[in-house]
N, C-alpha and C positions, 0 to 999 in steps of 0.2 A: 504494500500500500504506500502509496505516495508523503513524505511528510509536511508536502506542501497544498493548500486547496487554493484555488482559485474562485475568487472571489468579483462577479461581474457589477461596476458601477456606471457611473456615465459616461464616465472618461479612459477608464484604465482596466483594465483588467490584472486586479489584486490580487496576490500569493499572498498567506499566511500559513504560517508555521503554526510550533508550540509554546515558542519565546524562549527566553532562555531558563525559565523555569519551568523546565519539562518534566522533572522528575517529581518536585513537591514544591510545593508554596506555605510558608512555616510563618506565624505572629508572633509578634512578643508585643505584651502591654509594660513599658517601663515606667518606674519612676523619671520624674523631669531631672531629679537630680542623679541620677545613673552616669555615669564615668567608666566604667570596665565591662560592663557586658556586651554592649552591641560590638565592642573590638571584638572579645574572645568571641565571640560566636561568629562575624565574620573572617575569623582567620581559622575557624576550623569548619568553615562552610567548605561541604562536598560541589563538585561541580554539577550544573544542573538543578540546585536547590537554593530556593529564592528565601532570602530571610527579612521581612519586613516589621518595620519597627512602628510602635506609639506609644507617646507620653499619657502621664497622667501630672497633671497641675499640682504640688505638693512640694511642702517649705525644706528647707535644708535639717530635717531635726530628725532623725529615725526615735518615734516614741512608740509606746502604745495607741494614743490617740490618732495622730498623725498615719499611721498605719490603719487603722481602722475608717477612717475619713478618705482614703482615699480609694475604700471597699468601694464607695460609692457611685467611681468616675469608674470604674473597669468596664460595662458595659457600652456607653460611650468610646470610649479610646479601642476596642473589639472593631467597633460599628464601622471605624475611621479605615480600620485594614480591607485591604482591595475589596471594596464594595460591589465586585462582581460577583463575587461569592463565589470562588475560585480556591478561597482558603483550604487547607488542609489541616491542621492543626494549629491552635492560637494555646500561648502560655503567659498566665502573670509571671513577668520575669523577677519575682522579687520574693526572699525567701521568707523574712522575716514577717514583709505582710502577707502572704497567703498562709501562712501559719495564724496570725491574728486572726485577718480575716475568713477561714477554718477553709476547709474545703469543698465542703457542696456550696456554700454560698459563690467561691470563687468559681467553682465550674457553672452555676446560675448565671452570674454575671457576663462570662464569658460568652456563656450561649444564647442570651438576651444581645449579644453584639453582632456575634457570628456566628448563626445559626448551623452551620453547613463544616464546621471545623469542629474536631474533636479537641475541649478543653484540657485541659492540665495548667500545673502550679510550677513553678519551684521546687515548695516542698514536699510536691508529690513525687518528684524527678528524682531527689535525693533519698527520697521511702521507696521509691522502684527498683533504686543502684544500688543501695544498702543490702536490701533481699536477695538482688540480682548476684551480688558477688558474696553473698550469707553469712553476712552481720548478724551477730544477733547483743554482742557488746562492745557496746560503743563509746567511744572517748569525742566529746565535741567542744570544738572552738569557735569562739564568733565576736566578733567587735560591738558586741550589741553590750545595752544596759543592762540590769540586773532585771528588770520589772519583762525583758523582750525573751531573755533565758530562761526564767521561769517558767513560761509559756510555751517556751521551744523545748522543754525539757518531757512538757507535762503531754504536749502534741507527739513526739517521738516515741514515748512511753506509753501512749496508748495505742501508738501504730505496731507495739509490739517488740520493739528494742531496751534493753534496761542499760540505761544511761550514766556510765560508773563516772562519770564525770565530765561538765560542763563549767566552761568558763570563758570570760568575757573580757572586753580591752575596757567597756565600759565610755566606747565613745559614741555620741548622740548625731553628731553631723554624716552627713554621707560625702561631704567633699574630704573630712578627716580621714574617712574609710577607703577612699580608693588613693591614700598615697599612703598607706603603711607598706612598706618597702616587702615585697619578695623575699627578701632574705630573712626580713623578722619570722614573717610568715613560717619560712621553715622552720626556724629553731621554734616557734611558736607549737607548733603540730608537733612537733618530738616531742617538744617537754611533756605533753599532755597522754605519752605511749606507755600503756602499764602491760604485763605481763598478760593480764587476765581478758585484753582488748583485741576483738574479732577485726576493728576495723576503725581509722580516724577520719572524723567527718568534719572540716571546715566548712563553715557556716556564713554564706552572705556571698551575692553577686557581687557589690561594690570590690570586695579582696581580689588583687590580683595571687590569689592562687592557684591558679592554672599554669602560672609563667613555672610553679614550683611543686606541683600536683606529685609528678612521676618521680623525680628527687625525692620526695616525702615518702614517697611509697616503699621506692627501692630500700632507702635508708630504716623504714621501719619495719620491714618484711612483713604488713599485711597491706591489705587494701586500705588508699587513701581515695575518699570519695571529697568532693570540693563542690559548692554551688554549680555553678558554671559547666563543669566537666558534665555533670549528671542531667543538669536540665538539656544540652545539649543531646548528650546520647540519648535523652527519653521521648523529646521531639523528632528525633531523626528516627526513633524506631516504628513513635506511635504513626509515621509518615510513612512507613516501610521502607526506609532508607537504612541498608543495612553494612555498606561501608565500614572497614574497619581503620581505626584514626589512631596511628602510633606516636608514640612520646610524651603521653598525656595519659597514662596509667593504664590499666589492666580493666577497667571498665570498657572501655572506648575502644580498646583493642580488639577484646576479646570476648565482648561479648552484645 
């Protein structure tokens, strides 16, 4: 069969294609104040897969509040992605609010925008990658406040992982969050490895931990699962895009 169809107008006689997002069309709803994620997910974009981005209005303060308030814009900022309805899968890309804001509400809101795209979160991505590589105790880190780990604690805990330890940088901005250096990042994730731990999970798309994911891994000899890493592999698969994506840990790779 032909990839091209011809299309009769008054003037010309049109070919069109499939574009060059042939394989999958993937959403992200981001925070406005998002710095590191639309990089990492463009630099581990498969070819043929279209990744389209929208904001959500929301002040520079990673709270509880402010996370919950911006539950509200999700299905607007859905609605904004190719309105063709062409979508395949749309994700709140933000960890700590689709933990707030829980997860059937986020898959609600998602599909109040984009009907036609199969919803997902974050931290649903990082509860798929966890499983996937058979976590069951877990060590987490996260730049988050005390009042946002709580909650991240008490969410992982009922999805079924006992969480030997969580802990925080304890900072409130997201422009603070996306320049904590790579390097802290790593020693950050070691320090956090005990004996009795299946798996380490850094926590927050703002972290460039992905520049340090497979480092971490190697160095700890279990699985290291990171924002970014997981929500990526859980888009691409809930897409059927099954590409394997090396240097970036034994999720991405291998499964």
């Amino acid at each position: 069969m032909s990839a091209t169809k011809p299309v009769q107008s008054a003037t010309y006689n049109i070919e069109f294609d499939q574009g060059r997002h042939h394989r999958a069309k993937i959403g992200f709803v981001l925070l406005a104040t998002e710095q590191t994620i639309q990089d990492d997910v463009m630099a581990l974009r498969p070819e043929g897969v279209g990744m389209h981005f929208a904001r959500i209005a929301t002040p520079d303060d990673i709270n509880v509040e402010t996370l919950l308030d911006a539950g509200d814009m999700l299905a607007p900022a859905a609605a904004s992605l190719l309105p063709d309805g062409t979508l395949d899968v749309v994700s709140y890309a933000c960890t700590s609010g689709s933990l707030v804001v829980g997860g059937a509400r986020v898959d609600a809101e998602l599909r109040k925008g984009a009907p036609n795209a199969e919803p997902t979160s974050l931290i649903k991505g990082v509860i798929r990658a966890l499983r996937t590589v058979g976590a069951r105790k877990i060590v987490v880190g996260t730049p988050y406040l005390d009042e946002v780990n709580t909650i991240e604690k008490e969410y992982l805990e009922d999805a079924g992982f006992e969480v030997l330890t969580i802990e925080g940088l304890n900072l409130h901005k997201d422009s603070d969050m996306v320049r904590v250096t790579p390097a802290f990042i790593h020693d950050f994730a070691l320090s956090l490895n005990r004996p009795d731990a299946d798996a380490i999970f850094i926590s927050c798309g703002a972290l460039r931990t992905l520049d340090v994911i497979d480092k971490i891994e190697k160095a700890a000899g279990i699985p290291a699962i990171c924002s970014n890493q997981a929500m990526i592999w859980d888009v691409l698969r809930l897409a059927g895009i099954t590409d394997a994506i090396t240097g970036y840990g034994r999720l991405l790779e291998d499964y």
